[in-house]
N, C-alpha and C positions, 0 to 999 in steps of 0.2 A: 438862411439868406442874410448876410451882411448888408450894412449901407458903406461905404468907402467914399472917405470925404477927404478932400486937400489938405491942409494947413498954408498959408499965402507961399511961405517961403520953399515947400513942395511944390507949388502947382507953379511957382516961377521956375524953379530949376528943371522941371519937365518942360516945359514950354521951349526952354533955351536947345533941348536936345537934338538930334534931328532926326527924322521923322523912322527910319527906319527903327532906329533903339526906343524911340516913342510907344511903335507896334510892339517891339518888344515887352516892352513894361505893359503896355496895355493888357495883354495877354496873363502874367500874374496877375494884378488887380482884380483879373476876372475870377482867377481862381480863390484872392481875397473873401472877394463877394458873395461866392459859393462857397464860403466854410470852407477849402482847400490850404490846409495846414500846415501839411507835410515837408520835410527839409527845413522849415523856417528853425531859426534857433535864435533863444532868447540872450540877448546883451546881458553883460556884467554892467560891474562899475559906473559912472556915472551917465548910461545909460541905463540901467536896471529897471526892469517893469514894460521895454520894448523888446521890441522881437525886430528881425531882417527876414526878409525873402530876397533869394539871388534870381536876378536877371541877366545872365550873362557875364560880363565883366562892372553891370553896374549894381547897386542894393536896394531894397526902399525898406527904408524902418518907418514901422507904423507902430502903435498902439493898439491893443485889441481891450474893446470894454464891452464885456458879458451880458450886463445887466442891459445895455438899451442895444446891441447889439450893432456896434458901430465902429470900426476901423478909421482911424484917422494916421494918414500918411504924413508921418512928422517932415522925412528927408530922402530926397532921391538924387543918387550922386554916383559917381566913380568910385569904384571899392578901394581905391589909394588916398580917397580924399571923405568919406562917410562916414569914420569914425575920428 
């Protein structure tokens, strides 16, 4: 079991969303939370060291750290505008 935490500038751009895509994303995170991995794939470039999970036509890049076992959602955005 993960902790999944915001970062400000994530939990603003969720907020702004509307509400059905909100359930959406909500839905991954769960699967965050629950160690659910799968399909994620990890960023190059100056991303490097983040991974994305798809939600439909939007992303949320988080960080995964091992040791204290804790997800932090850097960015969640429209896939034309996320990276």
């Amino acid at each position: 079991m993960y902790k999944v935490a915001f970062n400000k500038g994530a939990q603003k751009e969720f907020l702004v969303l509307e509400k059905n895509i909100q359930e959406q994303l909500a839905k991954k995170m769960v699967d965050l939370q629950n160690g659910i991995f799968t399909g994620d794939k990890a960023l190059k470039g100056k991303h490097k060291g983040k991974f994305r999970k798809r939600a439909g036509d939007y992303r949320i890049v988080y960080l995964k750290e091992n040791s204290i076992l804790v997800i932090t959602l850097v960015r969640i955005a429209h896939r034309r505008e996320v990276y």
